[in-house]
C-alpha positions in Angstrom: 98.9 -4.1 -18.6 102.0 -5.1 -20.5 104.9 -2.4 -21.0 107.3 -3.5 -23.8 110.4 -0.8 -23.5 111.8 0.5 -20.2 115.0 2.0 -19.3 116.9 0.0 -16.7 118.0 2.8 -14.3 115.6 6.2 -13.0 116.6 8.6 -10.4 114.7 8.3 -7.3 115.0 12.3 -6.7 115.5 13.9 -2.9 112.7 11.6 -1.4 113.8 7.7 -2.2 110.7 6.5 -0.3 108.2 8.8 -2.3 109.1 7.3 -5.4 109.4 4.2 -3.9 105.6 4.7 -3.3 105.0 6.5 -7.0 106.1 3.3 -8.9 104.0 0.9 -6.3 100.4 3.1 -6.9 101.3 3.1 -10.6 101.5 -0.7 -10.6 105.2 -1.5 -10.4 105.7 -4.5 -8.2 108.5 -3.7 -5.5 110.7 -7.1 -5.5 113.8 -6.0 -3.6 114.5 -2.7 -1.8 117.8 -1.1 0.3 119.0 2.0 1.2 120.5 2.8 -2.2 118.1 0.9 -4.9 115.0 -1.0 -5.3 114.1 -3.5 -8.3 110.6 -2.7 -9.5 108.9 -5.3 -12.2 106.2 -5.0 -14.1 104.9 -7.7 -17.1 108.5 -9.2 -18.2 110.4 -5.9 -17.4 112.4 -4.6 -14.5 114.3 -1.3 -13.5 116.2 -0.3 -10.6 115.0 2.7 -8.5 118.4 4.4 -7.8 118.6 7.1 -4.5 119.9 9.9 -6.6 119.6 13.1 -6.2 120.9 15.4 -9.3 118.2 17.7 -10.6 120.3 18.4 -13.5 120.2 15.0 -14.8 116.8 14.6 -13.7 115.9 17.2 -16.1 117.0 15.7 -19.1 116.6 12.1 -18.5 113.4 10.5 -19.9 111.6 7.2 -19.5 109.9 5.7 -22.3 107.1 3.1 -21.8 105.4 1.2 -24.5 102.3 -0.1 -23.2 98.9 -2.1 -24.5 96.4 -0.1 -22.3 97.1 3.8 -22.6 93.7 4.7 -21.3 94.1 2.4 -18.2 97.5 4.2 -17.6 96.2 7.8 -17.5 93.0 6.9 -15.4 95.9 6.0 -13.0 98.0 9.0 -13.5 94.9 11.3 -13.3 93.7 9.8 -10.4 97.4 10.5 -8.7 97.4 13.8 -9.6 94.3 14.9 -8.8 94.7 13.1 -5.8 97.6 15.5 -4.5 99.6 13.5 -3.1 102.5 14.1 -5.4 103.8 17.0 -7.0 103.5 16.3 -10.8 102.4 17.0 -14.4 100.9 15.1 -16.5 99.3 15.7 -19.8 96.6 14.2 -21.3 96.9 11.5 -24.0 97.8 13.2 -27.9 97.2 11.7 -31.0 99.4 12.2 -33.5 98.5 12.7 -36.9 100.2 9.0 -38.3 97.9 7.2 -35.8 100.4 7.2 -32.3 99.2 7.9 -28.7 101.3 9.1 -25.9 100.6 10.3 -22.5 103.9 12.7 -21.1 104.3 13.5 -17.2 106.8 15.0 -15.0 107.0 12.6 -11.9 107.6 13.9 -8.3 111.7 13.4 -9.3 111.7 15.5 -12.0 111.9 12.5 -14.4 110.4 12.7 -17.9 107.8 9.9 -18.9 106.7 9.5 -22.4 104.0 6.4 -22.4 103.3 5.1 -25.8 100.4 2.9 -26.7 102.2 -0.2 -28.8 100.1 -0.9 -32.2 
């Protein structure tokens, strides 16, 4: 799976080691953790997991992943969420009408994800 756009910096929400553990069963490779942020890698890309806590910003802040295998990324997601172990919505991939797919979820921080398919 190769993701081709990620934002350098996501709010870990009230439980750091949850999302810790989101981003690791979604794939990201954990390459350096503290008390305060972890660097996660997947493919060529990296972001820092940040312990923060503001649901406010949270709410509006969004994460946008370009990826090569949409479907393989929503069996993933599905499989979390039917799972239960987090708390989060996801909706199922949309086609758009000038050929783009996307996959959208809440994650258990409150964090917007919009996951593209690249062309």
């Amino acid at each position: 799976m190769n993701v081709h756009r990620l934002r350098p910096f996501v709010p870990s929400g009230a439980d750091y080691a949850l999302a810790q553990r989101f981003f690791e069963e979604l794939g990201f490779e954990k390459r350096y953790a503290d008390e305060s942020i972890s660097v996660f890698r997947i493919g060529e890309q990296e972001f820092y997991l940040q312990n923060f806590d503001d649901q406010a910003f949270q709410n509006q802040f969004m994460l946008e992943l370009a990826v090569d295998d949409l479907d393989g990324w929503w069996a993933r997601i599905q499989a979390m969420v039917q799972g239960g172990a987090y708390n989060m919505k996801a909706k199922e991939p949309t086609r758009y009408p000038w050929g783009k797919r996307e996959v959208h979820l809440i994650d258990p921080s409150g964090v917007c994800w919009h996951l593209s398919e690249t062309p």
